[in-house]
Backbone as CSV, one residue per row, in Angstrom:
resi,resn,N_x,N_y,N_z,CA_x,CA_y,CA_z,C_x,C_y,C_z
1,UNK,35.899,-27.899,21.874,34.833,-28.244,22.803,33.679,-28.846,21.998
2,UNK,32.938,-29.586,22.381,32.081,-30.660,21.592,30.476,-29.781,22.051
3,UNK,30.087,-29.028,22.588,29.433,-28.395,23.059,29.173,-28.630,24.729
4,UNK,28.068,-27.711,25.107,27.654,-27.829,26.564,26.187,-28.471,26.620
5,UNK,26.334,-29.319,27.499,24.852,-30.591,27.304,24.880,-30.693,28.744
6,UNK,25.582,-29.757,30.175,25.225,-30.240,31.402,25.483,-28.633,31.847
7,UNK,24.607,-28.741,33.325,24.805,-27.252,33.825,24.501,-27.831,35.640
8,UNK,25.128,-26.945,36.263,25.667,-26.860,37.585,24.170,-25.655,38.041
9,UNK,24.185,-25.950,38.925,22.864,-25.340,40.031,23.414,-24.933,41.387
10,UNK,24.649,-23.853,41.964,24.952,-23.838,42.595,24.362,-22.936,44.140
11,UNK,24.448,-22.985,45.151,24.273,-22.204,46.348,25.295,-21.657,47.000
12,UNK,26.038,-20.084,46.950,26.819,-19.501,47.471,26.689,-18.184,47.821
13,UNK,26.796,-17.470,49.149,26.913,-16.661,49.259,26.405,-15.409,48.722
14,UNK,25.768,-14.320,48.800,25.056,-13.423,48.134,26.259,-12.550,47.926
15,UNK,27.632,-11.980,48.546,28.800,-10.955,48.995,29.907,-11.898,47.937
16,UNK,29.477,-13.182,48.465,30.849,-13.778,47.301,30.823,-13.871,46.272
17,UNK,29.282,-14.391,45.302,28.481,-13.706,44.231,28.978,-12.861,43.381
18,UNK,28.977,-11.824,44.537,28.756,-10.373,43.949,30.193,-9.869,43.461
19,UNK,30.841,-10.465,43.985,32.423,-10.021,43.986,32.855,-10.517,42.694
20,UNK,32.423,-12.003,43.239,33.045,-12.643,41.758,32.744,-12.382,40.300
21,UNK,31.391,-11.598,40.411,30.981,-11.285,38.916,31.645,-9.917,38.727
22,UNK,31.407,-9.134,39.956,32.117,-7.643,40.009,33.643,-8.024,39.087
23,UNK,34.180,-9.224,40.020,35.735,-9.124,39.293,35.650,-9.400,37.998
24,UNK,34.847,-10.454,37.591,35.039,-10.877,36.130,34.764,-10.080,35.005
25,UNK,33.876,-9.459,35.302,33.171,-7.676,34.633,34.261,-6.785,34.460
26,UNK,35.436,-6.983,35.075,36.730,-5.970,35.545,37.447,-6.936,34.476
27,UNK,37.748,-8.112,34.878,38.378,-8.330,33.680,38.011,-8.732,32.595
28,UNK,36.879,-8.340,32.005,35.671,-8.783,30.996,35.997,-9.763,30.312
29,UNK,35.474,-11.069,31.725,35.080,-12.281,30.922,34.276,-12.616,31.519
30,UNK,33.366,-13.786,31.236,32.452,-14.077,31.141,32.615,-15.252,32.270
31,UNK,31.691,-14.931,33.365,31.894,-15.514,34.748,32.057,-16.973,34.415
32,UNK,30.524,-17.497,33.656,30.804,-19.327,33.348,31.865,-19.888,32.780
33,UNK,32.838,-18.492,31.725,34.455,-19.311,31.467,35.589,-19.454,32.368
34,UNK,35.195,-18.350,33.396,36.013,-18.381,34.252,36.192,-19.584,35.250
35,UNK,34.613,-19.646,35.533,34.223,-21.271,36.215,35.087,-22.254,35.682
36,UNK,34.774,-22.485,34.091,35.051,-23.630,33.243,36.566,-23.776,33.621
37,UNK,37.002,-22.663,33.136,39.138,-22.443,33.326,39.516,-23.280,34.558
38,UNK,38.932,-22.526,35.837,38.746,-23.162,37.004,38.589,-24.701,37.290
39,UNK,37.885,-24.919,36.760,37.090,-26.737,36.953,38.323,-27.585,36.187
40,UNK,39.054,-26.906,35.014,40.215,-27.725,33.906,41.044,-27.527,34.931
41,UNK,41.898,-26.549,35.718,42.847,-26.357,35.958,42.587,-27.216,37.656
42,UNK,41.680,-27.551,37.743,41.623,-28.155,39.196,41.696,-29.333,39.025
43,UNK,41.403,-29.924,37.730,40.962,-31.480,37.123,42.848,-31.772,36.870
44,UNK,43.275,-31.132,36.087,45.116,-31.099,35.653,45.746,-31.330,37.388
45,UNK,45.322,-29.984,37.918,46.306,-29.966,39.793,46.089,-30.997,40.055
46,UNK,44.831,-31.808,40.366,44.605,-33.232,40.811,44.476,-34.114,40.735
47,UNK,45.082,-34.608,39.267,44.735,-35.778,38.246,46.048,-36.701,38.944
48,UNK,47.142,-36.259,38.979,48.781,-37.075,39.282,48.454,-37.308,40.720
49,UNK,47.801,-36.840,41.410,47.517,-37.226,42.628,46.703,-38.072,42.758
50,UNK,45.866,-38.412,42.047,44.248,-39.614,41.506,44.973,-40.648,41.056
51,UNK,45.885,-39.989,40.469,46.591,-41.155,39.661,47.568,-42.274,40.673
52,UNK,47.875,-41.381,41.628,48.950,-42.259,42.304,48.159,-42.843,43.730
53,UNK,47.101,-42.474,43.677,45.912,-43.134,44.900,45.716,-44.269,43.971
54,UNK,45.371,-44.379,42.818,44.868,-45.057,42.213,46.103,-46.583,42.330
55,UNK,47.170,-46.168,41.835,48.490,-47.398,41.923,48.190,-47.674,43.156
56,UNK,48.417,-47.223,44.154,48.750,-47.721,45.261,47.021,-47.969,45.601
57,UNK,46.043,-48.547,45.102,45.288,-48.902,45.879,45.571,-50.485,44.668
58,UNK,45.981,-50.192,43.714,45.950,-51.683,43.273,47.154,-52.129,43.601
59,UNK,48.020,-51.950,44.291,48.862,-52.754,44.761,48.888,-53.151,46.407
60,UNK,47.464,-52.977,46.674,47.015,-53.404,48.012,47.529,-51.971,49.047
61,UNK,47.480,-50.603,48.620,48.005,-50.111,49.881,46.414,-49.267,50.114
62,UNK,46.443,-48.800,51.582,45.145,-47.227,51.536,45.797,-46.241,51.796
């Protein structure tokens, strides 16, 4: 990792919050890696799908 130079400002829930740090505390890690894990593994699930919007918009399709 090259370091962290950006940060997220989010609005959610006060109960969903609470849970989610509750859980991460349970499995003692550290809520913002859990985020991070999250954000990679959503970027990987949806990249081949970006990718193939992407062909088919240069070969004229929507």
């Amino acid at each position: 990792m090259t370091g962290k130079d950006a940060g997220f400002r989010i609005r959610v829930e006060r109960d969903l919050r609470d849970k989610f740090i509750e859980m991460c505390r349970a499995k003692d890690r550290p809520a913002a890696q859990v985020i991070r894990d999250f954000m990679r593994q959503y970027i990987d699930d949806n990249a081949a799908a970006n990718d193939t919007q992407a062909v088919k918009k240069q070969k004229g399709h929507s």
